[in-house]
C-alpha positions in Angstrom: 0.0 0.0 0.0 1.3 3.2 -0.7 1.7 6.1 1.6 0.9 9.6 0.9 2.9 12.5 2.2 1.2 15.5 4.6 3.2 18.6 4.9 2.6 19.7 8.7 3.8 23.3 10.0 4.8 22.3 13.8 3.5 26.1 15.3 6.7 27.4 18.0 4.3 27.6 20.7 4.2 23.4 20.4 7.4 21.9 22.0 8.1 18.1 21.4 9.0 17.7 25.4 4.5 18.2 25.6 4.5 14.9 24.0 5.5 13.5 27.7 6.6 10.2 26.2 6.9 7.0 28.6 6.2 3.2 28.1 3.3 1.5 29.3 4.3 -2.3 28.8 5.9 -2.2 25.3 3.7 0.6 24.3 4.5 4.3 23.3 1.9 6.4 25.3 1.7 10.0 25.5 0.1 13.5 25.6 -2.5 13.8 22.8 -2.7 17.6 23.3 0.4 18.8 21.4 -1.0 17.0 18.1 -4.1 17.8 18.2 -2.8 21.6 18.6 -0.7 20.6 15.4 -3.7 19.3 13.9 -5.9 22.3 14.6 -2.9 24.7 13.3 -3.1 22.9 9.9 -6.5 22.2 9.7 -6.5 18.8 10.1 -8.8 16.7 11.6 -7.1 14.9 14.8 -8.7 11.4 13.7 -6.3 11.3 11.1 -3.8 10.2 13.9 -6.1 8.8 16.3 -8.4 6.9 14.2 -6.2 5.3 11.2 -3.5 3.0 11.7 -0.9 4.1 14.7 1.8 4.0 12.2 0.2 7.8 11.0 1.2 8.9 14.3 4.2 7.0 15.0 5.7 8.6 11.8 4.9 12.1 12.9 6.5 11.4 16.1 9.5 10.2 14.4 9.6 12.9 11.7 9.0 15.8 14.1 11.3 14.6 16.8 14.2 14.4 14.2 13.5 17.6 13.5 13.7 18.6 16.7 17.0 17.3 17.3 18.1 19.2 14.1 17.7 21.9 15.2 19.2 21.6 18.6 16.6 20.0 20.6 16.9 18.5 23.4 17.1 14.6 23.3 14.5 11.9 25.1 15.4 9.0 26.5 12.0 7.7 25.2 11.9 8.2 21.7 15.5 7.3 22.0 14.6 3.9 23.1 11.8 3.7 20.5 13.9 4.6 17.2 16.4 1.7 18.4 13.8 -0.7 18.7 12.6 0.5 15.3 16.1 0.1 14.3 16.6 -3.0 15.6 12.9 -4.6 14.0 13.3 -3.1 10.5 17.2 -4.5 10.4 15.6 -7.9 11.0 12.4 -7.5 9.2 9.9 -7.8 11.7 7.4 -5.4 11.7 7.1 -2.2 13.3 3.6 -1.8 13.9 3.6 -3.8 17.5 4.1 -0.1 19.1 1.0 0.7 19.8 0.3 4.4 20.5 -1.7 5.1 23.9 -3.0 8.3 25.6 -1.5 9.0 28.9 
């Protein structure tokens, strides 16, 4: 299946650090509120993360918070933790989508 791409304008008054990443078990939870302020900014609906398959929101995770690193961001420990795991599945081929995302 292919994906298609969204273009998403991350306002400054949204800081990745909102997101308040933890594990629950082997699941990636955290604070829905910064998205759907990113969702609202772009005129997005939020179900398109929270209704559709959690790699939608996984990816924005992991596309925002490399951004966030680029440009000097501070690192987390969690998401960290979560791109080596993704590292770790996609070098043996297992597949991601095991993470399930959670609210906090």
């Amino acid at each position: 299946m292919r994906k298609s791409l969204l273009r998403l304008s991350i306002p400054d008054t949204v800081q990745f650090s909102e997101l308040e990443l933890s594990f629950v078990g082997s699941d990636l939870a955290f604070n829905w509120e910064p998205i759907e302020k990113i969702c609202g900014h772009n005129g997005l609906n939020i179900a398109i993360f929270k209704h559709s398959p959690e790699s939608n929101v996984c990816d924005l995770l992991t596309h925002w918070y490399t951004k966030h690193r680029e440009s000097g961001g501070a690192l987390d420990p969690v998401m960290e933790e979560y791109l080596a795991e993704v590292q770790a599945e996609e070098k043996v081929g297992l597949i991601v989508e095991k993470q399930h995302a959670r609210d906090q």
